[in-house]
PQR file of N, CA, C, O and H, with PARSE charges and radii, in Angstrom:
ATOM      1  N   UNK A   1     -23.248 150.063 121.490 -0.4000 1.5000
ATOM      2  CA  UNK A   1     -22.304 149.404 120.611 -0.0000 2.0000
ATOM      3  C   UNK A   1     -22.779 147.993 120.253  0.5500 1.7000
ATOM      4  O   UNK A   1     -22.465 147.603 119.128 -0.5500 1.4000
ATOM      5  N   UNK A   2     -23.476 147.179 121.018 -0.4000 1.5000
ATOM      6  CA  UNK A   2     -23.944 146.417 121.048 -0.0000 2.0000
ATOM      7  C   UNK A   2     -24.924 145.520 119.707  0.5500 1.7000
ATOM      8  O   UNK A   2     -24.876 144.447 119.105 -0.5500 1.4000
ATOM      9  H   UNK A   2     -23.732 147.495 121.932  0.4000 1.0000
ATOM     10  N   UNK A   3     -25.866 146.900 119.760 -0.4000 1.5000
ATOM     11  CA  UNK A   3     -26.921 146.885 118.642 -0.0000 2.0000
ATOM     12  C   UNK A   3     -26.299 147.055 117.552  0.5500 1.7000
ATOM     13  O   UNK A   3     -26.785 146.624 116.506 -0.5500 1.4000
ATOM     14  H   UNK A   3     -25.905 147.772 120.249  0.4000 1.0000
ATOM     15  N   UNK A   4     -25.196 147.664 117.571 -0.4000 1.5000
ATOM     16  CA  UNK A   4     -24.625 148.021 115.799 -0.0000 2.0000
ATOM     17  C   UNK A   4     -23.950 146.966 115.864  0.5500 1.7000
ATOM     18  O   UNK A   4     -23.977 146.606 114.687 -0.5500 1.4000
ATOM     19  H   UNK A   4     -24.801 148.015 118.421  0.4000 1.0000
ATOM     20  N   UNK A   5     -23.279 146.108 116.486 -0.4000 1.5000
ATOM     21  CA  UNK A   5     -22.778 144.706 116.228 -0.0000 2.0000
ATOM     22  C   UNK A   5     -24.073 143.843 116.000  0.5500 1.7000
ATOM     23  O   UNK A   5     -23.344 142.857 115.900 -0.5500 1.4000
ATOM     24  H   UNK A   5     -23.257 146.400 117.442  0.4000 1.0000
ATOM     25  N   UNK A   6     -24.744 143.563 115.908 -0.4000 1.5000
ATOM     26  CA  UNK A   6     -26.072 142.753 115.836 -0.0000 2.0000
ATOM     27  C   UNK A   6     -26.516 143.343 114.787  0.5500 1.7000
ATOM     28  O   UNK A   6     -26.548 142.541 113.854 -0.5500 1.4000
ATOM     29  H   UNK A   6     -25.337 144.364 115.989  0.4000 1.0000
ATOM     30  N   UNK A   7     -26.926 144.515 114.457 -0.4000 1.5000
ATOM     31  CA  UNK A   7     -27.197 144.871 113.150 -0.0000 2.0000
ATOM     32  C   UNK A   7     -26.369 144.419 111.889  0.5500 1.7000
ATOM     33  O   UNK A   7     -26.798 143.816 110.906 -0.5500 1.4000
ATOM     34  H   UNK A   7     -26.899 145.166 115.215  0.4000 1.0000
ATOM     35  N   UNK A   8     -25.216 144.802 112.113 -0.4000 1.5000
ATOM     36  CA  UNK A   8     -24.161 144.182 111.054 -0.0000 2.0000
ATOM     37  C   UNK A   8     -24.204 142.475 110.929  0.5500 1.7000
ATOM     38  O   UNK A   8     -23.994 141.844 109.894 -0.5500 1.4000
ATOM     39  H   UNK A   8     -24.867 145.292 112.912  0.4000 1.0000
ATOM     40  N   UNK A   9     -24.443 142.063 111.901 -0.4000 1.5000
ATOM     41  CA  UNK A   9     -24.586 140.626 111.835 -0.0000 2.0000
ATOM     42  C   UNK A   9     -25.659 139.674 110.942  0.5500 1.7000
ATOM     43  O   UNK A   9     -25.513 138.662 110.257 -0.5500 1.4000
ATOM     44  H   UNK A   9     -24.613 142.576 112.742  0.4000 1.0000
ATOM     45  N   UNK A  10     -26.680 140.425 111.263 -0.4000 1.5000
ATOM     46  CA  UNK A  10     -27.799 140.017 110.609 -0.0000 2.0000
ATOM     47  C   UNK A  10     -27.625 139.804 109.480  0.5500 1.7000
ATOM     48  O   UNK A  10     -27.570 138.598 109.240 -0.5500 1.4000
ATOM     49  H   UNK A  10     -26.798 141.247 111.820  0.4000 1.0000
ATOM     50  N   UNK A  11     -27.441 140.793 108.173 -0.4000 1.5000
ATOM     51  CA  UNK A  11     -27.101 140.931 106.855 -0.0000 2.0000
ATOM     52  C   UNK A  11     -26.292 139.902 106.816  0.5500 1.7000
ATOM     53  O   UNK A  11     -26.712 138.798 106.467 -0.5500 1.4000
ATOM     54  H   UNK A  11     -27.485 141.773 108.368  0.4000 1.0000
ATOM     55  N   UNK A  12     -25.169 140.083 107.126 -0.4000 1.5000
ATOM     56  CA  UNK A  12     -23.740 139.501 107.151 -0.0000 2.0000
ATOM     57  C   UNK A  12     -24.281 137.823 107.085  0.5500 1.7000
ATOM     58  O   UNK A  12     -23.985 136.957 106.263 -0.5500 1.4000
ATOM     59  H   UNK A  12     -24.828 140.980 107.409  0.4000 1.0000
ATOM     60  N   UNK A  13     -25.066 137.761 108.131 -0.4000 1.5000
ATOM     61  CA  UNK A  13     -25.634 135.735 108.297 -0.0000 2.0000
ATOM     62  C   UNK A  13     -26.309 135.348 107.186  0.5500 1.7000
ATOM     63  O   UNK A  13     -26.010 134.299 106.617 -0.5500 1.4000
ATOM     64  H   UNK A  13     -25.307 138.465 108.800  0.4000 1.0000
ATOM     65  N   UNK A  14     -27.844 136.594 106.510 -0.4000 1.5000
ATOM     66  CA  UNK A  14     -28.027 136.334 105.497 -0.0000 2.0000
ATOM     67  C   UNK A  14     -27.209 135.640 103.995  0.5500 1.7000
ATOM     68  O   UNK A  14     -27.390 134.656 103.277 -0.5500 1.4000
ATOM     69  H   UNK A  14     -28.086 137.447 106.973  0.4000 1.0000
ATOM     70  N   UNK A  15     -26.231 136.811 104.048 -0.4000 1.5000
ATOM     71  CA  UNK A  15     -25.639 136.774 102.870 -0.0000 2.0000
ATOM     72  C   UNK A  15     -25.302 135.318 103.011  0.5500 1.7000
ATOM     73  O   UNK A  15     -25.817 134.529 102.218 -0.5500 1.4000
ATOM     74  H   UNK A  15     -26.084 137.610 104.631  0.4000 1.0000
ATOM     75  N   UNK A  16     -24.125 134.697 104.358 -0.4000 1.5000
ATOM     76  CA  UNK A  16     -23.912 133.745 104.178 -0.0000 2.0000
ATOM     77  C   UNK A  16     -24.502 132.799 103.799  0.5500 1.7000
ATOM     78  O   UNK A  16     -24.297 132.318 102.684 -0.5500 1.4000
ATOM     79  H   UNK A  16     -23.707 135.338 105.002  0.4000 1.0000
ATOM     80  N   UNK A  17     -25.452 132.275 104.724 -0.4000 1.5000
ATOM     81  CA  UNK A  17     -26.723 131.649 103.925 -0.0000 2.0000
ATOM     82  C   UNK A  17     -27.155 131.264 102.731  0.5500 1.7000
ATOM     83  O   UNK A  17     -27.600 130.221 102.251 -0.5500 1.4000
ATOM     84  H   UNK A  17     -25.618 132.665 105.629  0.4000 1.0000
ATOM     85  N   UNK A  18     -26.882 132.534 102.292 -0.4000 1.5000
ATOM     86  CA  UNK A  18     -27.879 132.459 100.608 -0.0000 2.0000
ATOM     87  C   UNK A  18     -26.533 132.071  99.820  0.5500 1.7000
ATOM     88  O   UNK A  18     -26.786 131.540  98.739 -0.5500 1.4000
ATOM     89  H   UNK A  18     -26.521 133.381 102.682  0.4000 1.0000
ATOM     90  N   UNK A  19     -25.397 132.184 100.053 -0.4000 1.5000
ATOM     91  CA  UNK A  19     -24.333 131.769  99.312 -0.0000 2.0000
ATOM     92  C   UNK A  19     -24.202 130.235  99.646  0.5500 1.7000
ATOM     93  O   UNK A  19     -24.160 129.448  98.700 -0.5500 1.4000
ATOM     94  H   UNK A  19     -25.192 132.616 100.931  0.4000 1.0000
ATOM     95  N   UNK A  20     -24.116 129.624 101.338 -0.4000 1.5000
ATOM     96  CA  UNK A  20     -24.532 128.230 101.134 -0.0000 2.0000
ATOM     97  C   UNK A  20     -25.436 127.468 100.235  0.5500 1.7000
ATOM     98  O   UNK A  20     -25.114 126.633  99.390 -0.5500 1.4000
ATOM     99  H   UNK A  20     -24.151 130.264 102.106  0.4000 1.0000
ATOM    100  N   UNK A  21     -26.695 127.920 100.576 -0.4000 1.5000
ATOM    101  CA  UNK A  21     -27.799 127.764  99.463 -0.0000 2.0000
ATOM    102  C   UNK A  21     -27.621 127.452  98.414  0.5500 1.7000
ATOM    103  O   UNK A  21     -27.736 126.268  98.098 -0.5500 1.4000
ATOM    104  H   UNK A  21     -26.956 128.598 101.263  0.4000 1.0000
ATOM    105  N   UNK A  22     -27.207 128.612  97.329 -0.4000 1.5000
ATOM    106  CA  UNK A  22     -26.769 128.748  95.984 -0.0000 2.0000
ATOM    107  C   UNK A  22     -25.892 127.677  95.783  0.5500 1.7000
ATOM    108  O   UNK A  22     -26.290 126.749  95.077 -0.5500 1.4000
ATOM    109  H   UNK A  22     -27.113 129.574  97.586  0.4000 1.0000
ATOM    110  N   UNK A  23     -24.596 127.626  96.350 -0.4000 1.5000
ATOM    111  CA  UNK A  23     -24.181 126.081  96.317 -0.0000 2.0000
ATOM    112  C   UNK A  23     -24.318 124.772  96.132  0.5500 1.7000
ATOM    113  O   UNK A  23     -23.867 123.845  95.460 -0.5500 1.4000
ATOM    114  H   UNK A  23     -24.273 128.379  96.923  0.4000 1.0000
ATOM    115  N   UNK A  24     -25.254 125.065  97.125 -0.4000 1.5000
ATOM    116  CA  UNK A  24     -26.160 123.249  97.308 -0.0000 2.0000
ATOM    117  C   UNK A  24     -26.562 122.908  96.383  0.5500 1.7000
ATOM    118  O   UNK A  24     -26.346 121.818  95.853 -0.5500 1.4000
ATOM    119  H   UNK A  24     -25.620 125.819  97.670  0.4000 1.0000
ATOM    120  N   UNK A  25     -27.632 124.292  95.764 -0.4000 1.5000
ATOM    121  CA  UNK A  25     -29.000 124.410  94.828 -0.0000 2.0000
ATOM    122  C   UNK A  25     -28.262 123.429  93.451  0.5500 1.7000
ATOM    123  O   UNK A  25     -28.570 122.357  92.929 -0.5500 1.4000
ATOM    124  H   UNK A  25     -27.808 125.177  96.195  0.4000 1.0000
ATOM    125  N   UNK A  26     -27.051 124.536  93.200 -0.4000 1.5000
ATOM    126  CA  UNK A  26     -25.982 124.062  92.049 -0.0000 2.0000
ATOM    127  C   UNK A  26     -26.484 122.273  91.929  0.5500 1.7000
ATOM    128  O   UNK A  26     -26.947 121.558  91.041 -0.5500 1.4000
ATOM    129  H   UNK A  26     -26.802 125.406  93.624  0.4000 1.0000
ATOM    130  N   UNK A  27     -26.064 122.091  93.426 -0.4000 1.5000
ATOM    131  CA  UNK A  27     -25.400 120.347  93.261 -0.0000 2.0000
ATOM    132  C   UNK A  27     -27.177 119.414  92.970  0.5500 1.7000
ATOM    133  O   UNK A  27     -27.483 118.442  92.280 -0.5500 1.4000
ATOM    134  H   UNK A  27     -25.688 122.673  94.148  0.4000 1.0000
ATOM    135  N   UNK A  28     -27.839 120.170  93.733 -0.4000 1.5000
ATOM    136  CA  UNK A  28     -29.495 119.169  93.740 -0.0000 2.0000
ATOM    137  C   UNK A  28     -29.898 119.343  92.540  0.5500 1.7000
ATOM    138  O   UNK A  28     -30.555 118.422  92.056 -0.5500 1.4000
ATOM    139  H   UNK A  28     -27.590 120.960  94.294  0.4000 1.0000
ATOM    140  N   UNK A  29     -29.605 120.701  91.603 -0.4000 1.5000
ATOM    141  CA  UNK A  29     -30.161 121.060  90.495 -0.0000 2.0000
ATOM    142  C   UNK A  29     -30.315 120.037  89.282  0.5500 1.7000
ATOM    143  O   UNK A  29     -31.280 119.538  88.701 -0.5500 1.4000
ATOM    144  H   UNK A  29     -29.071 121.450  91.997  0.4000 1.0000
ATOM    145  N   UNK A  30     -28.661 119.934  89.138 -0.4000 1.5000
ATOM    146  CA  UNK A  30     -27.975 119.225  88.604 -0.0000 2.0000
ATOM    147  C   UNK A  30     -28.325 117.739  88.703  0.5500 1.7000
ATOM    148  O   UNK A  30     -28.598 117.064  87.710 -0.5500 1.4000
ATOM    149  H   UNK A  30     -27.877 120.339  89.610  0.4000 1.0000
ATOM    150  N   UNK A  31     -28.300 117.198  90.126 -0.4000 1.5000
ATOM    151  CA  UNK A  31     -28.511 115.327  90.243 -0.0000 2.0000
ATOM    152  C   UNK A  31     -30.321 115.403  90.207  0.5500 1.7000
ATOM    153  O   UNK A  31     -30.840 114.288  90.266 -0.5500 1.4000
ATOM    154  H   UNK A  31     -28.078 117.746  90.933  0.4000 1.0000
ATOM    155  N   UNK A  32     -30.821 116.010  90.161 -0.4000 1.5000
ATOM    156  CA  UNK A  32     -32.364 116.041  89.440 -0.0000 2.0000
ATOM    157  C   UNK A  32     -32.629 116.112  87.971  0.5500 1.7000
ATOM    158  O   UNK A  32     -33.444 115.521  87.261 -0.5500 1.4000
ATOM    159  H   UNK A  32     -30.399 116.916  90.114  0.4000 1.0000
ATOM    160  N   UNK A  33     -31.510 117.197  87.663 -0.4000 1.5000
ATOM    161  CA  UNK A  33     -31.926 117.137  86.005 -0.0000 2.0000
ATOM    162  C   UNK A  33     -31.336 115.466  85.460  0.5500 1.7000
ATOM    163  O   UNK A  33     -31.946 114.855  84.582 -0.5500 1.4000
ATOM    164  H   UNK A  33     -30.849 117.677  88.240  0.4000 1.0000
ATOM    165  N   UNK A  34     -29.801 114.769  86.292 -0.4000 1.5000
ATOM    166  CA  UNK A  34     -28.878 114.136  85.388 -0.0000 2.0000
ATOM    167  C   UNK A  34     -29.277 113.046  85.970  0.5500 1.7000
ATOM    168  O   UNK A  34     -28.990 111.999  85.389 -0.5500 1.4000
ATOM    169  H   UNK A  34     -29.306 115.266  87.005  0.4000 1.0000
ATOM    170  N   UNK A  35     -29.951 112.972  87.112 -0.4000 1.5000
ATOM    171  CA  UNK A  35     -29.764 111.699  88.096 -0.0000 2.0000
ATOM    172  C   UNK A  35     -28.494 111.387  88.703  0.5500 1.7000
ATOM    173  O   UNK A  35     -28.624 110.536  89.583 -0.5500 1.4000
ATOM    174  H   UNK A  35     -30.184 113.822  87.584  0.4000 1.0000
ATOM    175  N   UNK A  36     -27.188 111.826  88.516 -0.4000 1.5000
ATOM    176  CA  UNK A  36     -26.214 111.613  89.106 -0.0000 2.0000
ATOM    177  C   UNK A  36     -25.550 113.238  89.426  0.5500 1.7000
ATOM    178  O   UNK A  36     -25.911 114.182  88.723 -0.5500 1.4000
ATOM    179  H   UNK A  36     -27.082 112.518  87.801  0.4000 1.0000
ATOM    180  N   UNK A  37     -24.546 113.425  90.567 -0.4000 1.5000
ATOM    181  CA  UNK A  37     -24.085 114.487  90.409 -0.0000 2.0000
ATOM    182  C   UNK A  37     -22.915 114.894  89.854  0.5500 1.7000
ATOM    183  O   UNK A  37     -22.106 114.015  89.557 -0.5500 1.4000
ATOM    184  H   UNK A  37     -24.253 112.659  91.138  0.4000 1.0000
ATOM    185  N   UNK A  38     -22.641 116.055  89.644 -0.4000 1.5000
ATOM    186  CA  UNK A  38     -21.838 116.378  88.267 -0.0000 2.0000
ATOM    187  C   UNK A  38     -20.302 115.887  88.834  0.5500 1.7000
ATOM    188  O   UNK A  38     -19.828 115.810  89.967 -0.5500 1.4000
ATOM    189  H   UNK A  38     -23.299 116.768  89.886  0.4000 1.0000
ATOM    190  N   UNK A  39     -19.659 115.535  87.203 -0.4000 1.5000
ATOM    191  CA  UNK A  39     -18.227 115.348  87.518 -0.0000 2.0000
ATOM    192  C   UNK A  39     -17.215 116.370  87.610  0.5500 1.7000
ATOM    193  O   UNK A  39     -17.006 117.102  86.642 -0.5500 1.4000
ATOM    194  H   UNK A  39     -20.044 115.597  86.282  0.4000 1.0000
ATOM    195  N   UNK A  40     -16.473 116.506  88.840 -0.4000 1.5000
ATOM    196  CA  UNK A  40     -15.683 117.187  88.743 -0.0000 2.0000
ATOM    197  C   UNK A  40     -14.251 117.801  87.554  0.5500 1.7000
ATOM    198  O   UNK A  40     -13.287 117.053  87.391 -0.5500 1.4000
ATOM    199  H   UNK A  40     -16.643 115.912  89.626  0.4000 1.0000
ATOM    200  N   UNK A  41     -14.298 119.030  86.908 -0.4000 1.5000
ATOM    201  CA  UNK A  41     -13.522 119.402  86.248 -0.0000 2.0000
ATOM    202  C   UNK A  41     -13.802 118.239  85.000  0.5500 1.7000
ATOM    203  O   UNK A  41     -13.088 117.434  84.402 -0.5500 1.4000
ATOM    204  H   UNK A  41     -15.081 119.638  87.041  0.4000 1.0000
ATOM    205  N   UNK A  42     -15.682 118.736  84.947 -0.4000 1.5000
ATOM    206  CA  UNK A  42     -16.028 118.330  83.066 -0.0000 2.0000
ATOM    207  C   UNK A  42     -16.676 119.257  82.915  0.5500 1.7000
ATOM    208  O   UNK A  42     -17.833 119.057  82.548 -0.5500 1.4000
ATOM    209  H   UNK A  42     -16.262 119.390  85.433  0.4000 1.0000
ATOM    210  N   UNK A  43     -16.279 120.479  83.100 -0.4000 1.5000
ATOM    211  CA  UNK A  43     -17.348 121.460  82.519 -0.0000 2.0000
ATOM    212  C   UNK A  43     -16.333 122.249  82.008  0.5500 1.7000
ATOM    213  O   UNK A  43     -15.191 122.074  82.434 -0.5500 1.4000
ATOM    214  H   UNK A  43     -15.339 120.642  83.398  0.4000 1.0000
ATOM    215  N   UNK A  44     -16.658 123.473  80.784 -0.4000 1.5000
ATOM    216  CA  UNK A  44     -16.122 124.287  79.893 -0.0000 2.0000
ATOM    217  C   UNK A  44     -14.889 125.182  80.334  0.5500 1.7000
ATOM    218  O   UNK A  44     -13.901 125.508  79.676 -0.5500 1.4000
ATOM    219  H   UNK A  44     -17.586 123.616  80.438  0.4000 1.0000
ATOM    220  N   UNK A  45     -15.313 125.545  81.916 -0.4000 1.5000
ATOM    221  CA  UNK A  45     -14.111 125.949  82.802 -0.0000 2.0000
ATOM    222  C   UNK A  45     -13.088 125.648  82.620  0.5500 1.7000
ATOM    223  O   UNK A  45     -12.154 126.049  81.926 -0.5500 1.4000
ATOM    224  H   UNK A  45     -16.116 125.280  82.450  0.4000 1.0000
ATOM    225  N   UNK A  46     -13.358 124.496  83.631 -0.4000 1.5000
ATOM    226  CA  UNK A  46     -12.301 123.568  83.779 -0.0000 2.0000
ATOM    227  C   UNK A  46     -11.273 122.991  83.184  0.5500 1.7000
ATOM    228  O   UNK A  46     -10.144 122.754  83.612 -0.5500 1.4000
ATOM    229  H   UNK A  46     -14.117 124.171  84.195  0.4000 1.0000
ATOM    230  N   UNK A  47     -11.906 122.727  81.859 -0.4000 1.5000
ATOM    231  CA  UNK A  47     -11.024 121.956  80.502 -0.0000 2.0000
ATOM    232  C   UNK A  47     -10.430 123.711  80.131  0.5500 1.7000
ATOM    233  O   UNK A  47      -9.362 123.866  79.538 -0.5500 1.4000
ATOM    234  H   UNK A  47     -12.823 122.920  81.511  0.4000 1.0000
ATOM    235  N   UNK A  48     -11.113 124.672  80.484 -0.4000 1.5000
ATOM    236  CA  UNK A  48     -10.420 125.704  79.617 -0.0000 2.0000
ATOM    237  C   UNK A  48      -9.009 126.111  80.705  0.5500 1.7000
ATOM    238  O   UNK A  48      -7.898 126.492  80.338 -0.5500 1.4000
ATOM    239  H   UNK A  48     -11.981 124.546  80.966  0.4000 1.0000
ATOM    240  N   UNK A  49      -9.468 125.894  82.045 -0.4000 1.5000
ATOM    241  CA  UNK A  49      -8.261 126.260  83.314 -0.0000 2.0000
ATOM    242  C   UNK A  49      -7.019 125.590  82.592  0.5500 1.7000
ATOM    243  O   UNK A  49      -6.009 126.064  82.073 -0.5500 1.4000
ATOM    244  H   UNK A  49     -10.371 125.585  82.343  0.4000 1.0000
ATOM    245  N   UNK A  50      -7.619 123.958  82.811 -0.4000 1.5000
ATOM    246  CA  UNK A  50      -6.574 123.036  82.643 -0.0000 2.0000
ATOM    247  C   UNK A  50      -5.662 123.247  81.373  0.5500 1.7000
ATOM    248  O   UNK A  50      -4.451 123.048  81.472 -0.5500 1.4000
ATOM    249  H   UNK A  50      -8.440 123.573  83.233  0.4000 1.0000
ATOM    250  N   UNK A  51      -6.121 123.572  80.403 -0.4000 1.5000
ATOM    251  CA  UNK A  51      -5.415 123.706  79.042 -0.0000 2.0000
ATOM    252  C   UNK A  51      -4.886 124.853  79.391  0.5500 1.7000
ATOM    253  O   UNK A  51      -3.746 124.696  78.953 -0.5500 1.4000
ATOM    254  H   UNK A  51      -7.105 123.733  80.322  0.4000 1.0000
ATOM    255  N   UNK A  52      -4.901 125.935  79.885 -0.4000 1.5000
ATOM    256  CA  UNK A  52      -4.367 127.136  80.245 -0.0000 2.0000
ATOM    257  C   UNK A  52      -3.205 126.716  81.117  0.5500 1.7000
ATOM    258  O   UNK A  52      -2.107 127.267  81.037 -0.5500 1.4000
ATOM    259  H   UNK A  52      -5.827 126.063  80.240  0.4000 1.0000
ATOM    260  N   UNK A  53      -3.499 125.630  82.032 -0.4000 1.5000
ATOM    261  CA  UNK A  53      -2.322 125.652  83.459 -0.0000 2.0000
ATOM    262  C   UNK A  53      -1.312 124.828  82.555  0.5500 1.7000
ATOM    263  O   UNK A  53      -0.154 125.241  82.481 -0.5500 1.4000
ATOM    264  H   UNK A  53      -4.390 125.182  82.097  0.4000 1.0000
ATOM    265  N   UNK A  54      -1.704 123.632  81.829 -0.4000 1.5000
ATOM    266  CA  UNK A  54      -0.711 122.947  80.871 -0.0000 2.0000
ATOM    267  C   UNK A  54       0.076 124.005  79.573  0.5500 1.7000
ATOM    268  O   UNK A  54       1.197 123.802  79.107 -0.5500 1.4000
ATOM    269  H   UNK A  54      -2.644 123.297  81.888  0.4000 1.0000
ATOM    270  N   UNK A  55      -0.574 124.788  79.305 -0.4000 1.5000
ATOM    271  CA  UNK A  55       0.540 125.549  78.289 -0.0000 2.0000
ATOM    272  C   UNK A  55       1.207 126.228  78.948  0.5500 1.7000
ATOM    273  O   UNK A  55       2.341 126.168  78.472 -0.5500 1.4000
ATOM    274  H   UNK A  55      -1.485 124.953  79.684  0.4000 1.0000
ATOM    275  N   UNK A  56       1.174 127.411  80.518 -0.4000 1.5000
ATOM    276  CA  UNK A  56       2.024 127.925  81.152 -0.0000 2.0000
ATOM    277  C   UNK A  56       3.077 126.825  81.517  0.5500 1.7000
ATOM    278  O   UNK A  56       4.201 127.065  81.076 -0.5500 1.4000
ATOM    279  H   UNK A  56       0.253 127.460  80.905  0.4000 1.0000
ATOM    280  N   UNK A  57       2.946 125.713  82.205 -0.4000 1.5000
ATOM    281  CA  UNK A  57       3.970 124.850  82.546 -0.0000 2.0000
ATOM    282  C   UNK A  57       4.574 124.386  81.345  0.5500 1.7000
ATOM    283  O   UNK A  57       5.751 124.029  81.305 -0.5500 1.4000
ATOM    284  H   UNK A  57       2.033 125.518  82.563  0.4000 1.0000
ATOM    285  N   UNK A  58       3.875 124.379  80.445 -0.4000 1.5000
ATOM    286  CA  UNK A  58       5.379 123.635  79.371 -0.0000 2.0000
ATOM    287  C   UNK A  58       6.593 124.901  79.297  0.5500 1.7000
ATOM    288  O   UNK A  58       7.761 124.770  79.664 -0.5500 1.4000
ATOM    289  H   UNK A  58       2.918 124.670  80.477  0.4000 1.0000
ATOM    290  N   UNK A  59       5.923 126.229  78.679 -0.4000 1.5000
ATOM    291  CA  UNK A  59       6.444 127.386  78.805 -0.0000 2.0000
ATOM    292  C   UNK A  59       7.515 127.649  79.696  0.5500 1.7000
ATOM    293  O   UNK A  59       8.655 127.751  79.243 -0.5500 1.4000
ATOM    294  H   UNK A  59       4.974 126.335  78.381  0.4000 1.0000
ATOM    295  N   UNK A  60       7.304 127.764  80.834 -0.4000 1.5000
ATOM    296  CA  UNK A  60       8.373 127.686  82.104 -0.0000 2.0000
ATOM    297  C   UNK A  60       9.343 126.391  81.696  0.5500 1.7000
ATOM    298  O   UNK A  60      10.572 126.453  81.742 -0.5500 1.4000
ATOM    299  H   UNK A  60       6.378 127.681  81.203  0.4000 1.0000
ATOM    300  N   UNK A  61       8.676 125.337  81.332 -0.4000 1.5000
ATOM    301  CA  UNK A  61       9.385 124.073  81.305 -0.0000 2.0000
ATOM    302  C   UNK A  61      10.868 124.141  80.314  0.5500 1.7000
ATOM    303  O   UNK A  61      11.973 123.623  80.476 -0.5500 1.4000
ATOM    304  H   UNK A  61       7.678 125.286  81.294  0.4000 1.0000
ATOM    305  N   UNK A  62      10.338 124.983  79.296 -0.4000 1.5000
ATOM    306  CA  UNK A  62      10.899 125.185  77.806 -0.0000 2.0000
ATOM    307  C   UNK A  62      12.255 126.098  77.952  0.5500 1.7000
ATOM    308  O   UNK A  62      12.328 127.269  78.322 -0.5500 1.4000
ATOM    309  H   UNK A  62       9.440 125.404  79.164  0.4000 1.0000
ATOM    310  N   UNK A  63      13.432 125.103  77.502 -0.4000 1.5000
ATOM    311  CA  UNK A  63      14.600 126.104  77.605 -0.0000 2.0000
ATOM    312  C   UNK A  63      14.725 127.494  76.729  0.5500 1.7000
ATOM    313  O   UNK A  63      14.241 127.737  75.623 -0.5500 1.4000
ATOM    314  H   UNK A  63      13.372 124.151  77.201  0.4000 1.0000
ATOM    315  N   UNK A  64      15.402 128.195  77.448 -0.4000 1.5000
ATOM    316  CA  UNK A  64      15.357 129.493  77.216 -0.0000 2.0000
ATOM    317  C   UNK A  64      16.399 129.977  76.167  0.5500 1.7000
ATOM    318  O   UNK A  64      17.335 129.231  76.455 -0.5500 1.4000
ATOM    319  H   UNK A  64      15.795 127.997  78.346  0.4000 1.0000
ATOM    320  N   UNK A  65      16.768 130.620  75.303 -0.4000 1.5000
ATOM    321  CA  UNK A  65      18.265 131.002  74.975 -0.0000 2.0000
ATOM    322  C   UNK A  65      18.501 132.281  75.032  0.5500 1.7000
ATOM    323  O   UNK A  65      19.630 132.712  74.798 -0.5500 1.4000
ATOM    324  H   UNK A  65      16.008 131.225  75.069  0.4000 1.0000
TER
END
């Protein structure tokens, strides 16, 4: 039972790993290309989340008849 817990593990640590990685990579990528690192919630996402979360709340906000 042992070995099949250790087997599963292995992969499992990889993956994690490479998803830390990928992360980081994001942030070094970025303050190499810009010299600084990126600003939070200025990218195409973000402005698109935010305009999305602001029209649901007015909506809810907005009396009903």
């Amino acid at each position: 039972m042992g070995a099949i817990v250790l087997e599963a593990l292995l992969p499992l640590g990889i993956i994690a790993g490479m998803l830390c990685v990928m992360g980081n990579a994001q942030y070094y990528i970025h303050k190499a290309a810009h010299g600084r690192p990126k600003h939070i919630g200025n990218d195409m996402w973000d402005v698109a989340m935010e305009r999305r979360d602001k029209k649901i709340v007015e909506q809810v906000a907005a009396p009903r008849n």
